[in-house]
C-alpha angles and dihedrals in degrees: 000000000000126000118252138151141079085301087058093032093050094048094043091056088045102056083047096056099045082043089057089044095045090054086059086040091054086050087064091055091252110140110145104065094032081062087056110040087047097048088055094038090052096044096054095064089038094052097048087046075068102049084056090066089032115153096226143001081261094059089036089064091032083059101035088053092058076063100047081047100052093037080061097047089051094055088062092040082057104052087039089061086042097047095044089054099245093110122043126234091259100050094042092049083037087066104015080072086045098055086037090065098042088047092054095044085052093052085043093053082047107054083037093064091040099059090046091057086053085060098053 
């Protein structure tokens, strides 16, 4: 089954946006923390393109949680590259609230499964 929905649409969105960011980024001779902002920005949308074909409700939340976890790594890439001046105030609050949301509708999907599971 292939992933689809707002989830995959969001984070999509989302890896293409920091993508675009990281080649200007690139152009300021700026390597190290682009490589890493874009390796968590895009992990946050692949792994939960894993939880999607997930084996169990177990593996769903153990997926979903990489992404909980990158989604949480690239809000401190973000205000590094802020803070260090390489990003403006506009673009960093622009997808810092992007990552935000896709970080609370992954919790959400989380705590979702998991009460599920207490029903069962």
């Amino acid at each position: 089954m292939r992933a689809q929905g707002i989830l995959y649409d969001k984070s999509k969105a989302f890896a293409l946006d920091v993508i675009a960011m990281c080649n200007e980024l690139r152009d300021k001779n700026e390597f190290v923390m682009s490589k890493q902002i874009l390796r968590s920005a895009t992990s946050i949308g692949a792994n939960y393109c894993e939880a999607v074909c997930a084996e169990s409700p177990q593996d769903f939340i153990h997926k979903v949680s990489i992404s909980l976890k990158e989604a949480n790594e690239t809000y401190f890439w973000l205000d590094l590259l802020h803070d260090s001046k390489y990003i403006d105030e506009k673009r960093h609050d622009r997808l810092r609230s992007q990552v935000e949301e896709l970080f609370k509708m992954l919790n959400s999907s989380v705590i979702t499964v998991k009460q599920r599971l207490k029903k069962e």
